[in-house]
FIPA-891300 format. One record per residue: residue number from 1; residue in one letter; x, y, z of N, C-alpha, C in turn. Coordinates in steps of 0.05 Angstrom, whole numbers. Layout:
# FIPA-891300
 num residuo   n_c1   n_c2   n_c3  ca_c1  ca_c2  ca_c3   c_c1   c_c2   c_c3
 NUM       a      X      Y      Z      X      Y      Z      X      Y      Z
...
This chain:
# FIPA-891300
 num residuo   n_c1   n_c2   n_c3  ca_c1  ca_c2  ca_c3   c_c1   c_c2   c_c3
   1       x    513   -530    -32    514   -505    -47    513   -481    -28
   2       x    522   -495     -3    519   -463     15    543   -455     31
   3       x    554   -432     24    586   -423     32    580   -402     57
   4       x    610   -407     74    605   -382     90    606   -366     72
   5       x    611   -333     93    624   -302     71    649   -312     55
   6       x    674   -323     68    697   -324     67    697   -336     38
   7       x    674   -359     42    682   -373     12    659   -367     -6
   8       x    642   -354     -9    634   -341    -22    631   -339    -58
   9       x    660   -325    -44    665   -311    -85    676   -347    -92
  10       x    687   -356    -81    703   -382    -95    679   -399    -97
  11       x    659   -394    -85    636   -418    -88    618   -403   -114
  12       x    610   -384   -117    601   -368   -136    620   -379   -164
  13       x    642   -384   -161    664   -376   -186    656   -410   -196
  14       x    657   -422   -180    651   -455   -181    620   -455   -198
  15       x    606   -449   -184    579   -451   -187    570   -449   -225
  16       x    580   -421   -222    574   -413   -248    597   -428   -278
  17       x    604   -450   -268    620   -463   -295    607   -490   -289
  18       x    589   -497   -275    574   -521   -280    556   -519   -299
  19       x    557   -539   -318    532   -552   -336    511   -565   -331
  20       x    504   -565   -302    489   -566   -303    462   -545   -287
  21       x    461   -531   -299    447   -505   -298    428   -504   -308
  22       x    416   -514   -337    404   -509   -348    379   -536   -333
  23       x    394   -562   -327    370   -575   -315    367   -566   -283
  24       x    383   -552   -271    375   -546   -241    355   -523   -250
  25       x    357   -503   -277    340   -473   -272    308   -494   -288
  26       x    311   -518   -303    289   -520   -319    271   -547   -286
  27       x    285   -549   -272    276   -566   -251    258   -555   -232
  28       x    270   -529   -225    265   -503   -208    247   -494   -217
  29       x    236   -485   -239    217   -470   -251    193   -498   -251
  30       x    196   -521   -257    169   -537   -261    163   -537   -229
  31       x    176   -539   -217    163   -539   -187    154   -513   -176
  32       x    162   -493   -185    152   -466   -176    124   -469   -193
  33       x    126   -471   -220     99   -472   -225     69   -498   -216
  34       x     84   -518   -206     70   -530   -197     58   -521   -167
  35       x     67   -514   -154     64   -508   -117     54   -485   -117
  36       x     74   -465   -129     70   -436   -118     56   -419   -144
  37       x     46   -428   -169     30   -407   -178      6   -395   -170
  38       x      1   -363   -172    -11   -354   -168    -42   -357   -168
  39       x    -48   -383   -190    -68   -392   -200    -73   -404   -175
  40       x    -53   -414   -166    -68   -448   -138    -67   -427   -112
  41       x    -39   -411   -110    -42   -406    -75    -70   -381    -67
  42       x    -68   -360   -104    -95   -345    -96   -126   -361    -86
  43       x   -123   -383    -98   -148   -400   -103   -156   -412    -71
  44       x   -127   -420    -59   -122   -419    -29   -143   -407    -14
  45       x   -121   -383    -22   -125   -360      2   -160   -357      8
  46       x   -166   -347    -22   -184   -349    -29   -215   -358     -6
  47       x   -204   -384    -11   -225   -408    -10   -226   -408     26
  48       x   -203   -402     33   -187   -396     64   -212   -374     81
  49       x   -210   -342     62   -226   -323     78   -250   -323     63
  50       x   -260   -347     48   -288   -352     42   -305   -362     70
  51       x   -286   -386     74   -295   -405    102   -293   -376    124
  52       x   -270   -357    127   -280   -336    149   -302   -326    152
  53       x   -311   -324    126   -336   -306    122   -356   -323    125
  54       x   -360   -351    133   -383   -367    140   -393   -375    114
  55       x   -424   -372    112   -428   -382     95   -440   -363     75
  56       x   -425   -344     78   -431   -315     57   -426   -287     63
  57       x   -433   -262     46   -435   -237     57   -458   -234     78
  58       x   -438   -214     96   -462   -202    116   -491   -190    112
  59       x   -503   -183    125   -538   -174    108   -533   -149    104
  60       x   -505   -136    103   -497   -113     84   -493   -112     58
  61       x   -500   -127     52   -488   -132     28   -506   -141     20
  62       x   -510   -131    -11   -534   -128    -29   -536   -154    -39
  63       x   -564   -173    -34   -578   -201    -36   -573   -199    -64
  64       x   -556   -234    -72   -549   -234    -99   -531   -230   -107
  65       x   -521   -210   -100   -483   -204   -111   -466   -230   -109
  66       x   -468   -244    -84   -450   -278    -84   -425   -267    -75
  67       x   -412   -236    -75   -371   -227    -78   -371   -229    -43
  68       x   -347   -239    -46   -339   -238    -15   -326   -211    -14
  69       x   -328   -199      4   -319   -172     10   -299   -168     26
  70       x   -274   -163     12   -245   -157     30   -231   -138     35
  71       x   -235   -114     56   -217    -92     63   -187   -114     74
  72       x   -167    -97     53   -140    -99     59   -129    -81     73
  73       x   -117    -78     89    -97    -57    112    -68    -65    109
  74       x    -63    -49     92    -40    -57     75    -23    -35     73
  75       x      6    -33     51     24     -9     55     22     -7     27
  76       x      5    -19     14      2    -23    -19      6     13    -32
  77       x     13     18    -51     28     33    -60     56     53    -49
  78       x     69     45    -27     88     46    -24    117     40    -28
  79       x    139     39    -30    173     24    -28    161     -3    -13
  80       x    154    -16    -12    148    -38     12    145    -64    -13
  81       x    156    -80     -3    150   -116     -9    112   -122     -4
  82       x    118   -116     21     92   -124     28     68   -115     15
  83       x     62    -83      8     39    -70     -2     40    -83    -28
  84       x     68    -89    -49     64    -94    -80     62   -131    -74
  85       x     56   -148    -55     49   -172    -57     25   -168    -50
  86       x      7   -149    -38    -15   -156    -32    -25   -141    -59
  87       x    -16   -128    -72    -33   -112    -95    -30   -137   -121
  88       x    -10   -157   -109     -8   -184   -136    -38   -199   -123
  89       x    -39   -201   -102    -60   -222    -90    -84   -210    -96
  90       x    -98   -185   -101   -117   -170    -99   -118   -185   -124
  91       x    -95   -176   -146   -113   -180   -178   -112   -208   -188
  92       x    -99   -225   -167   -104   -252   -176   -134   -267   -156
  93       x   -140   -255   -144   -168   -264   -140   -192   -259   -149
  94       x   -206   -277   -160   -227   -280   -181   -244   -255   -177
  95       x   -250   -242   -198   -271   -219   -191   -287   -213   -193
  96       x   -300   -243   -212   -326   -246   -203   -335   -261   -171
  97       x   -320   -266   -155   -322   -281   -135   -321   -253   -110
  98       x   -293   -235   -123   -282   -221    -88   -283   -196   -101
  99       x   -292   -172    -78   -282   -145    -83   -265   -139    -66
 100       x   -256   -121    -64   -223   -106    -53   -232    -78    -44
 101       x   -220    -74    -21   -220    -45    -18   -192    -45     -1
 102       x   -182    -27    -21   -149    -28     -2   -144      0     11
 103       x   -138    -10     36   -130     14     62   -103     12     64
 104       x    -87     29     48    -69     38     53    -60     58     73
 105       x    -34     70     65    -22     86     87    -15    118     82
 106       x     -9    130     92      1    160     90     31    165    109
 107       x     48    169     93     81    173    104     80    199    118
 108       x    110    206    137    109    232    134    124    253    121
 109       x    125    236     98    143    250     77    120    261     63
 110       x     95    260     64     72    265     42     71    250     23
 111       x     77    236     26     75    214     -8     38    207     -1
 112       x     29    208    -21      5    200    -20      1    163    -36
 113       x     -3    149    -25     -4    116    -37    -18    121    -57
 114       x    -47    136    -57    -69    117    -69    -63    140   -110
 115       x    -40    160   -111    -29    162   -129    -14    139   -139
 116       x    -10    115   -136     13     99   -140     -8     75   -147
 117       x    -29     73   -147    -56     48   -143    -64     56   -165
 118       x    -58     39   -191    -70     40   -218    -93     28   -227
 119       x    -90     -4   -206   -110    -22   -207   -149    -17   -205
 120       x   -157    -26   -214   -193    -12   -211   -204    -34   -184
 121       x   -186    -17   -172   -212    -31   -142   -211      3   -118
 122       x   -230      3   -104   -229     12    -80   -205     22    -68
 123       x   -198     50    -60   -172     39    -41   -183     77    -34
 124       x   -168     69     -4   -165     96     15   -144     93     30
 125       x   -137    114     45   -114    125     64   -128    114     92
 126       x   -127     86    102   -134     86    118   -121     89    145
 127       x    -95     96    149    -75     99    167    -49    116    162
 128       x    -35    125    186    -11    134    182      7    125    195
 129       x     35    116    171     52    104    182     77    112    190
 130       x     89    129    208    103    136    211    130    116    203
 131       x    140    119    181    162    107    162    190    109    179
 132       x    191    141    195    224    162    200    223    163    228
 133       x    204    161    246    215    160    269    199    145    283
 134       x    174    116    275    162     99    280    157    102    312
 135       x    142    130    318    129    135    340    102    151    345
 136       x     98    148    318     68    171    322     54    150    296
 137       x     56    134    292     26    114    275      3    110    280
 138       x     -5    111    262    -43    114    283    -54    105    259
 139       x    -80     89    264   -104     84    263   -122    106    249
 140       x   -120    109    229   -147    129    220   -168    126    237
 141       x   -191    154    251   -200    138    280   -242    135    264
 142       x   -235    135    236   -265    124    225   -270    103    213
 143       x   -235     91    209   -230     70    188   -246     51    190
 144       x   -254     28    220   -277     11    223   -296     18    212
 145       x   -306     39    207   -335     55    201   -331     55    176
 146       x   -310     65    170   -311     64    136   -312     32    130
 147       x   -296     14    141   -297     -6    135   -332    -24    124
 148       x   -337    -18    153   -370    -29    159   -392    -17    131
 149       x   -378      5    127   -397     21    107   -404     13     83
 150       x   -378      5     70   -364     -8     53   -372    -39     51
 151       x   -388    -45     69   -393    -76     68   -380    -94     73
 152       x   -357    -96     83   -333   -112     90   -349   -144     98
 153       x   -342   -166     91   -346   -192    113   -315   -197    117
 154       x   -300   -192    106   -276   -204    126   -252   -172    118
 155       x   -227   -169    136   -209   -158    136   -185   -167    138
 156       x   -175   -160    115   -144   -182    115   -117   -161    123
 157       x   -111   -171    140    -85   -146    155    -55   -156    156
 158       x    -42   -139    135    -10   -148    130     -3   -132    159
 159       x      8   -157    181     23   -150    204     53   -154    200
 160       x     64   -123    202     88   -131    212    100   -108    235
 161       x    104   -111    246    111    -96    279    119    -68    275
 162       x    141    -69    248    148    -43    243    117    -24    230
 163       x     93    -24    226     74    -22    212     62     -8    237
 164       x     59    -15    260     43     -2    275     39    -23    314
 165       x     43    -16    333     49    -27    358     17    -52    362
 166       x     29    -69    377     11    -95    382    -14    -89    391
 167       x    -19    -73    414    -33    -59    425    -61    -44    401
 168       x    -39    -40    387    -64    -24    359    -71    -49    339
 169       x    -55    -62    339    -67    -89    328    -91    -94    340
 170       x    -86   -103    370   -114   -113    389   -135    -96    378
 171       x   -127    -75    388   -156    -53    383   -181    -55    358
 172       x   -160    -49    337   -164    -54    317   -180    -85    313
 173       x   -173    -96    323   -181   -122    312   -207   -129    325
 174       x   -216   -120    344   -238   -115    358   -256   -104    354
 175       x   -251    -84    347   -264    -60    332   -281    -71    311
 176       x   -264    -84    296   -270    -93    267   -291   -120    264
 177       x   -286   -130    298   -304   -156    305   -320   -149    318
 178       x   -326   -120    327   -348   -118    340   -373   -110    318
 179       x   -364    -96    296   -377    -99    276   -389   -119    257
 180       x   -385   -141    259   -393   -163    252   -364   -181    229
 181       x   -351   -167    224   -326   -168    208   -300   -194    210
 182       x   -306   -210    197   -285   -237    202   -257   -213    191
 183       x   -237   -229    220   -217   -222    205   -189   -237    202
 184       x   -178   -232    194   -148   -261    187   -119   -241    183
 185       x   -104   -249    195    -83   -236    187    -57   -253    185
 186       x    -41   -232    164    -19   -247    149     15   -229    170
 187       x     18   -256    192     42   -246    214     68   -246    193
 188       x     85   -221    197    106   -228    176    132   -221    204
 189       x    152   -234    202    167   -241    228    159   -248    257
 190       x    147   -264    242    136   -276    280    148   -276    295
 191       x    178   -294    301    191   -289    319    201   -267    336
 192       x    187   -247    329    186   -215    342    160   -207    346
 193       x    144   -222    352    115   -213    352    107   -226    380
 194       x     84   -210    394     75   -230    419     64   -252    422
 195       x     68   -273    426     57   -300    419     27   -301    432
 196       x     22   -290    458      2   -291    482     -9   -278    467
 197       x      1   -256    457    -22   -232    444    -39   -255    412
 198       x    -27   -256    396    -31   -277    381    -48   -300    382
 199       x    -44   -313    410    -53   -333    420    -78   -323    415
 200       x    -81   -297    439   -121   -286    455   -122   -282    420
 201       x   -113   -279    399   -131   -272    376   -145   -281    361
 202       x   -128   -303    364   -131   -336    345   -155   -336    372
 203       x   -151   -337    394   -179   -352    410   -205   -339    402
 204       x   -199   -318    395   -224   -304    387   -236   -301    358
 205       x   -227   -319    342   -231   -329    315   -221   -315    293
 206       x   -191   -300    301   -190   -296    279   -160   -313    265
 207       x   -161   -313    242   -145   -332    234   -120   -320    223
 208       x    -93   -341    235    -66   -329    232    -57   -339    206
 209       x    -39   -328    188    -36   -335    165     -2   -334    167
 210       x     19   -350    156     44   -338    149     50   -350    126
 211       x     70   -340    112     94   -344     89    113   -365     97
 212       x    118   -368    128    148   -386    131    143   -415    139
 213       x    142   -431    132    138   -457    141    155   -464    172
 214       x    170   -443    169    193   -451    191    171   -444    211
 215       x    168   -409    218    161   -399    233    122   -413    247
 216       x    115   -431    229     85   -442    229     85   -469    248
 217       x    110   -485    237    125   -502    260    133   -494    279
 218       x    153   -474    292    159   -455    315    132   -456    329
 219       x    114   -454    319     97   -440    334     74   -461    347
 220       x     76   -481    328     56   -510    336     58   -520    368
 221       x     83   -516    373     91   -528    399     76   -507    430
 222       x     65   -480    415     57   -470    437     27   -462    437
 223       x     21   -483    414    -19   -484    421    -22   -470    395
 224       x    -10   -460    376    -23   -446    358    -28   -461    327
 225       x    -54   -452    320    -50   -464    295    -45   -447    271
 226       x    -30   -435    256    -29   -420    234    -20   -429    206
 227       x    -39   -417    191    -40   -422    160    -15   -420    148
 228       x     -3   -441    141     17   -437    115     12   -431     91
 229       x     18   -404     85      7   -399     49     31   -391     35
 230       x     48   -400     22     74   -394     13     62   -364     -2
 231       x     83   -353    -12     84   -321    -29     77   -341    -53
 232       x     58   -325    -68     49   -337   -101     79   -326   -116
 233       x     73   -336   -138     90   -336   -167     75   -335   -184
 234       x     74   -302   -201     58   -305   -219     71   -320   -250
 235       x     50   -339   -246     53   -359   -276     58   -347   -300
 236       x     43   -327   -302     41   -307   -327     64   -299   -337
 237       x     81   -289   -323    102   -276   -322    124   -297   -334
 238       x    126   -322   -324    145   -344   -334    156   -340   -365
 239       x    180   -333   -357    198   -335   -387    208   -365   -387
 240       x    210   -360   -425    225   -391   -431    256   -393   -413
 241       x    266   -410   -400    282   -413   -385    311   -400   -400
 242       x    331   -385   -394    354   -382   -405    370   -402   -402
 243       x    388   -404   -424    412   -419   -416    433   -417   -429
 244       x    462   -413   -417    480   -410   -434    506   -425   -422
 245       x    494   -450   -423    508   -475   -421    530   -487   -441
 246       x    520   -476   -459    536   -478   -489    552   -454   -499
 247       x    546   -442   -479    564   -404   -501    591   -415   -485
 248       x    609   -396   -504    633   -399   -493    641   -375   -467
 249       x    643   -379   -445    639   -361   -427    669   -345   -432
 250       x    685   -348   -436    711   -321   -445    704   -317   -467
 251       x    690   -323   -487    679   -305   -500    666   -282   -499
 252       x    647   -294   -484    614   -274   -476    622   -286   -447
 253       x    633   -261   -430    626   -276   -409    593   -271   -394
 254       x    592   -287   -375    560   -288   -359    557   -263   -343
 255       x    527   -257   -342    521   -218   -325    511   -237   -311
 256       x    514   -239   -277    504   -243   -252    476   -214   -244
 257       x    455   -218   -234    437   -207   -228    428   -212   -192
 258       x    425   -191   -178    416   -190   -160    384   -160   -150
 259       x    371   -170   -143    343   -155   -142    339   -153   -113
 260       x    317   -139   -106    300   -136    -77    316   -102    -73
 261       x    303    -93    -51    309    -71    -39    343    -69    -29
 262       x    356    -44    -35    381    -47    -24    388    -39      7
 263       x    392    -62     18    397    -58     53    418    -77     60
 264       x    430    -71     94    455    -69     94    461   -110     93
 265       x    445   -118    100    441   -154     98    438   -164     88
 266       x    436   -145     56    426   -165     35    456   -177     21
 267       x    483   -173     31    510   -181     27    510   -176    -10
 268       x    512   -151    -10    515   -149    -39    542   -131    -42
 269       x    553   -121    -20    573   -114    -20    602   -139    -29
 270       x    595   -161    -12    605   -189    -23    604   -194    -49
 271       x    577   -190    -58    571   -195    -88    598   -184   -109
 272       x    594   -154    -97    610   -134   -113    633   -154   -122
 273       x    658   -153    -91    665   -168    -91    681   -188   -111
 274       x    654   -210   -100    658   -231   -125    664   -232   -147
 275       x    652   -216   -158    653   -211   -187    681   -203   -198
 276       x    695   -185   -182    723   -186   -186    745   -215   -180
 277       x    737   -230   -170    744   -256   -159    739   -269   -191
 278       x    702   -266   -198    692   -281   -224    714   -275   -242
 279       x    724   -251   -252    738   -246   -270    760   -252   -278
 280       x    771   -265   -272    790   -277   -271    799   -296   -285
 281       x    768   -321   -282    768   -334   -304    747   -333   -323
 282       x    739   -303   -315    721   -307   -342    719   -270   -348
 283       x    740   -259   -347    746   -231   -360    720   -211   -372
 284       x    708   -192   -362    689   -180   -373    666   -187   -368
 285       x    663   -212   -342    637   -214   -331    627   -190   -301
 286       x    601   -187   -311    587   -170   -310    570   -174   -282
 287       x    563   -160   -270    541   -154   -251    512   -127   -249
 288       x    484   -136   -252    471   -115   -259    459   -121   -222
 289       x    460    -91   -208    452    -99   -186    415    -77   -186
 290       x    398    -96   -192    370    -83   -195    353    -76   -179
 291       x    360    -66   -151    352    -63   -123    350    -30   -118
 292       x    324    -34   -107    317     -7   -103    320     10    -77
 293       x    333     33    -74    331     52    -53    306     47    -37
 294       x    313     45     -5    290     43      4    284     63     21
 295       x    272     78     37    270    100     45    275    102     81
 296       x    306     91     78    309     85    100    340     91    113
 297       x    356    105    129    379    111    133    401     84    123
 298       x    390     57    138    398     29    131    404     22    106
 299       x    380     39     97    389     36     60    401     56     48
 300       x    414     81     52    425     98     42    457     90     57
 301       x    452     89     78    485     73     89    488     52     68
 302       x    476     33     61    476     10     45    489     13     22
 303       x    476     28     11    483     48    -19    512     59    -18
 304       x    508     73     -2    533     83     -1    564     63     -2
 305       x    564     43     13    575     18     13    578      0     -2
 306       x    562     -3    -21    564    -16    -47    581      3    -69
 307       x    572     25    -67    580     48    -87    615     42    -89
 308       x    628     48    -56    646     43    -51    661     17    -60
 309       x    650    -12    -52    662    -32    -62    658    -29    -93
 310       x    642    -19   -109    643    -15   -146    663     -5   -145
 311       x    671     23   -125    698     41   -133    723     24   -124
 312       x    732     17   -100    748      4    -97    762    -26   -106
 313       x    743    -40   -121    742    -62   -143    745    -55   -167
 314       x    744    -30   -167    749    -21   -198    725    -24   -225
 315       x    711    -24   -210    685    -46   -224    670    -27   -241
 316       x    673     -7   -234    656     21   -244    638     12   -281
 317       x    660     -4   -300    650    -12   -321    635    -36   -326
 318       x    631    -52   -302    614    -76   -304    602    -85   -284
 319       x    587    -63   -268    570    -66   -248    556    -38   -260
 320       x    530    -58   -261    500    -35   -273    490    -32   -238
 321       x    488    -10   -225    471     -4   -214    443     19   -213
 322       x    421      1   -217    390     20   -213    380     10   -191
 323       x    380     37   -179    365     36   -152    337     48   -152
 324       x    323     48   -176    296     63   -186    281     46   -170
 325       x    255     55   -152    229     33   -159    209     36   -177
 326       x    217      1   -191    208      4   -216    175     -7   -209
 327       x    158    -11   -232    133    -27   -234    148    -66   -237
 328       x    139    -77   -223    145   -104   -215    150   -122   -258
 329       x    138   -116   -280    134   -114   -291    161   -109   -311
 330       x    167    -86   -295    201    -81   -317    223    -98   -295
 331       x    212    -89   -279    232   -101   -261    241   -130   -272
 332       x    225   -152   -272    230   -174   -297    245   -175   -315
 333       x    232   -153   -333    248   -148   -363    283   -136   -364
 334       x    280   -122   -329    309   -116   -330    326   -145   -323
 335       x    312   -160   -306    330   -180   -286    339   -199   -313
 336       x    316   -195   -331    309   -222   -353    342   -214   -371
 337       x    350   -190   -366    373   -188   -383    406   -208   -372
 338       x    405   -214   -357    424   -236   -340    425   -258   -348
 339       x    446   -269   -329    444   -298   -334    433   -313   -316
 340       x    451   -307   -286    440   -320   -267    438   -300   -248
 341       x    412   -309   -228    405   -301   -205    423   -308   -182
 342       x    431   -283   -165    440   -292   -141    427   -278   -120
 343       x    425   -285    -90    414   -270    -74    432   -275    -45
 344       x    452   -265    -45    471   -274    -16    466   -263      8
 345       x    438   -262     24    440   -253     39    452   -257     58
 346       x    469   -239     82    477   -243    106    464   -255    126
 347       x    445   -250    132    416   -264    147    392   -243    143
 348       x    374   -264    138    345   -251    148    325   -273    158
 349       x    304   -267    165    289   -283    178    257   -272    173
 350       x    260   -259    155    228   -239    141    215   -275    134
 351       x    189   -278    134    176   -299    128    182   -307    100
 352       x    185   -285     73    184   -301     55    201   -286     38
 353       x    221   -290     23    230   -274     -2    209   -267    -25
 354       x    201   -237    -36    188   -233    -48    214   -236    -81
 355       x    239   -232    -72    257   -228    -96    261   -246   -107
 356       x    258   -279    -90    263   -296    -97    242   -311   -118
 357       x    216   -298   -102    192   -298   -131    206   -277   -155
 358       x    206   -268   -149    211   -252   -179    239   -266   -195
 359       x    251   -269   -185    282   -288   -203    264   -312   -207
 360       x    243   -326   -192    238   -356   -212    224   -337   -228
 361       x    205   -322   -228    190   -316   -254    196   -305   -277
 362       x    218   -297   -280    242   -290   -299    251   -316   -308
 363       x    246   -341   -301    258   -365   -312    292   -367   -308
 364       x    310   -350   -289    341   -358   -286    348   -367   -272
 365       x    359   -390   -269    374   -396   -244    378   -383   -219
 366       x    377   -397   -200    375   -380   -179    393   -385   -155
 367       x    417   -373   -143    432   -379   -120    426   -366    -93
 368       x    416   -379    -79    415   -362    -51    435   -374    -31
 369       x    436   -356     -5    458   -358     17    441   -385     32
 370       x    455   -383     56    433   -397     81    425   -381     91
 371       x    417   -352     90    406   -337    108    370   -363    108
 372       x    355   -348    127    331   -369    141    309   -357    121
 373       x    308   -335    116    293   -329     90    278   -356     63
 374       x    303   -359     67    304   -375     37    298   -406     49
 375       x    295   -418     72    294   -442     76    272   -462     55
 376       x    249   -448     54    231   -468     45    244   -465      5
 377       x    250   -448     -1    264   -446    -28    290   -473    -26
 378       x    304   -478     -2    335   -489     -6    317   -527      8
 379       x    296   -523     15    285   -546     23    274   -565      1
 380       x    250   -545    -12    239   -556    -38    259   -567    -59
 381       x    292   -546    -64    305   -553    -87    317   -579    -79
């Protein structure tokens, strides 16, 4: 099921006149809910930065309470994948067990995060992330202090390179261990990260976490041990599976759906494309492309390029594009309007698709490329 570019739209056109769809999307969904619900991998993680924290809270923390105490250093209320999966993991961990204090970020556009944080936990501006010219990021210089204040026993830190330089990682991480503070962090593109640096971190107990099974093997061979925790799937969310195995497709023909942030690799310009290819034999099929602007030149070039293939395909009447960011929530209810899920990326190599959670939790079928992204998704099926 995996085409170059070239064949693509003809593999797409194939795809979607098989019958058997409804047992590959009802196959796909019992295994997502078996492995990856949010119920088992929170329970994980969980149980994961319990053991960091030894055999309880520090003697900061008020005798009796029992909650493990977790500052997050996160991008949570931002455009980011990363900040809205750590704000799923916050509320799927038990609350009578864990509290949360989430350290977010400050742009230099002024966007303030902790306007965007609806949830009832803790949260501050603990850093600034330079988003636009990723050369002046810094470290809020009280944040450890606030941390310590706050009661922290462990600190869980979404790394990804673009977020802030290695060097401030170290620091930081020191800082936070000189205070008594277990800490663990979740590497997202390892293979661009310093391994040595990584190494001295893990030697100094703190514990590496990733999303990619690939990247966890990569890394075995050079002394390291790091946690496989796949991206959760929230259960909750699971719709009854669609299927329209039985409709007459020149009748009603099928709406193709594609989600995640719009950038230039995510090959949705192909998508476009396709769909003119789809029509052919199936007249008046549809494309809703539900991907959001991201606040990034890459993604406004992106935009722009898709806009173009709608105009030049003529497509203008059956390609929905919203580039809103929505609450994770509608975002569902829009994708839920489709038939099938596609995701063609050109390549990526990010640890985990967060889109690809969200198309199983919508219950639709789901097509991805070979980009490396998707490996443990094209392994499991």
């Amino acid at each position: 099921r995996i085409a170059s570019r070239a064949e693509f739209a003809e593999k797409l056109d194939q795809l979607v006149q098989e019958e058997d769809l409804r047992r590959l999307g009802k196959k796909n969904r019992a295994w997502v809910e078996r492995d990856f619900s949010w119920e088992k991998i929170s329970r994980n993680l969980g149980t994961l930065l319990t053991t960091l924290a030894d055999e309880g809270p520090t003697g900061q923390v008020e005798k009796g309470t029992g909650l493990l105490r977790i500052a997050h250093i996160t991008t949570a209320g931002q455009k980011c994948g990363i900040g809205e999966y750590t704000l799923n993991l916050i509320d799927n961990l038990p609350k009578s067990r864990v509290a949360s204090l989430i350290c977010t970020c400050e742009t230099p556009d002024g966007f303030n995060s902790l306007n965007e944080l609806s949830r009832n936990h803790d949260a501050i501006l603990g850093w600034f992330h330079d988003n636009v010219q990723y050369s002046s990021t810094r470290i809020r210089s009280d944040l450890v202090e606030i941390i310590a204040q706050w009661s922290a026993d462990t600190a869980l830190i979404q790394y990804h390179k673009a977020f802030f330089c290695e060097r401030t990682l170290e620091v930081l991480c020191a800082s936070l261990q000189s205070r008594g503070i277990k800490v663990a962090i979740v590497v997202h593109r390892l293979n661009e990260l310093n391994l040595d640096l990584l190494h001295e971190l893990q030697k100094s107990g703190i514990q590496l976490i990733s999303h990619s099974q690939v990247e966890v093997d990569s890394a075995a061979p050079k002394g390291m041990d790091i946690e496989f925790v796949p991206i959760g799937v929230d259960k909750p969310a699971f719709a009854t599976m669609k299927t329209i195995r039985t409709r007459d497709w020149k009748a009603r023909p099928p709406t193709i759906v594609s989600t995640g942030f719009i950038r230039k690799h995510k090959g949705l310009v192909n998508l476009v494309r396709a769909i003119r290819v789809l029509q052919k034999d199936f007249p008046g099929a549809s494309l809703r492309l539900q991907c959001a602007e991201y606040p990034s030149d890459d993604s406004r070039e992106a935009l722009t390029e898709v806009k173009q293939a709608i105009n030049e395909c003529d497509l203008e009447q059956f390609v929905t594009l919203d580039t809103a960011f929505l609450p994770i929530e509608e975002v569902r209810s829009r994708i839920r309007r489709a038939d099938i899920a596609v995701l063609p990326y050109d390549e990526s190599d990010e640890g985990g698709s967060a889109s690809a959670v969200t198309c199983f939790e919508t219950g639709l079928p789901l097509i991805v490329s070979k980009a490396q992204i998707f490996h443990e998704v094209r392994d499991y099926s």
